[in-house]
C-alpha atoms as one frame of an Amber mdcrd trajectory, in Angstrom:
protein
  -9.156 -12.595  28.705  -8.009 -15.103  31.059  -9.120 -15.096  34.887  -5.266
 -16.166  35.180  -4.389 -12.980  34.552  -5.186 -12.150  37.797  -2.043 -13.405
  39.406   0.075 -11.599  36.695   1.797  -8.167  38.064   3.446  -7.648  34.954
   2.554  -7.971  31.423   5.006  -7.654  28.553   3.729  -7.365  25.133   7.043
  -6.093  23.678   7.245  -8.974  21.141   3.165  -8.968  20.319   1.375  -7.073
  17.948  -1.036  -4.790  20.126  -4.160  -2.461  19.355  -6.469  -0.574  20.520
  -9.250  -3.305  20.685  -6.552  -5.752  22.354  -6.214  -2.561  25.131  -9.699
  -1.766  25.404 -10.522  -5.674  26.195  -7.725  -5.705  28.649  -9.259  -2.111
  30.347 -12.597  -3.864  30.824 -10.916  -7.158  32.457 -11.133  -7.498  36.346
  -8.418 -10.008  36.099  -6.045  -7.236  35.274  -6.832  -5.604  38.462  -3.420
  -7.345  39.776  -1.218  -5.632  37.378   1.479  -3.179  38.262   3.652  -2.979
  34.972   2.147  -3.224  31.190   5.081  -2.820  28.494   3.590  -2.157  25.363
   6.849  -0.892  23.534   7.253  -3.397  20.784   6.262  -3.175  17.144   3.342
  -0.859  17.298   2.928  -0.044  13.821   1.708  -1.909  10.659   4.298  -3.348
   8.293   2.924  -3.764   4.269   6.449  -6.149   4.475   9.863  -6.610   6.006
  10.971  -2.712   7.067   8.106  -1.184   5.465   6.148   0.917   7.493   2.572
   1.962   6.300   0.948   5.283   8.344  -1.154   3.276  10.601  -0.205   3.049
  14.227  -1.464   0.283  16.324  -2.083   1.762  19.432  -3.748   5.251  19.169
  -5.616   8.167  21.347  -8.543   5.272  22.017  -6.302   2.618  23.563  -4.911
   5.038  25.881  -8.363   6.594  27.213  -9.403   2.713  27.394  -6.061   2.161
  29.825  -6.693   5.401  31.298 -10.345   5.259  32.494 -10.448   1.612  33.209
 -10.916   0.859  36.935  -9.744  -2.125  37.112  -6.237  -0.635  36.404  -5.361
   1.157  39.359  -2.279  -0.705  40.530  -0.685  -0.211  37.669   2.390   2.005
  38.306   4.948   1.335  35.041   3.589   1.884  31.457   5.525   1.496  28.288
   5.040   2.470  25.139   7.341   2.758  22.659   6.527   4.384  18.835   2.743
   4.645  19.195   0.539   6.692  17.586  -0.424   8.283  20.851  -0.672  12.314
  20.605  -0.165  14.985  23.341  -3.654  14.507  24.352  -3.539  10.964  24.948
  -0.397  11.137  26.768  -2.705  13.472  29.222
């Protein structure tokens, strides 16, 4: 990722198509030390075609642990996400 990134305080992926590698690259990213606000609440499942859904979320358990435990994170306050395949234990 950019070193620009490190004058971004808020990142909006709602139009993107986001997974779990795109998070855990973004975890790992000094850069994103700046960030306050992350919206990840656009399309965040695979489509086979228009309005057809198939079972795989994009963002899962792992993309969530990568946000989690990153430490370059920690001004992040506001976190979106929006139809993910995130379960009870990655919402921990």
């Amino acid at each position: 990722l950019s070193p620009a990134l490190n004058h971004f305080r808020s990142l909006d992926a709602r139009a993107g198509y986001v997974e779990d590698p795109s998070l855990e690259a973004l975890a790992v990213t000094p850069a994103a030390g700046s960030l306050e606000r992350l919206d990840l609440s656009g399309m965040q499942w695979e489509y086979d075609s228009l309005f057809q859904r198939n079972s795989r979320p994009t963002i899962t358990d792992r993309g969530a642990f990568a946000l989690a435990r990153s430490p370059h994170l920690r001004s992040l306050k506001h976190l979106t996400f929006w139809s993910s395949g995130i379960t009870a234990e990655g919402r921990r």
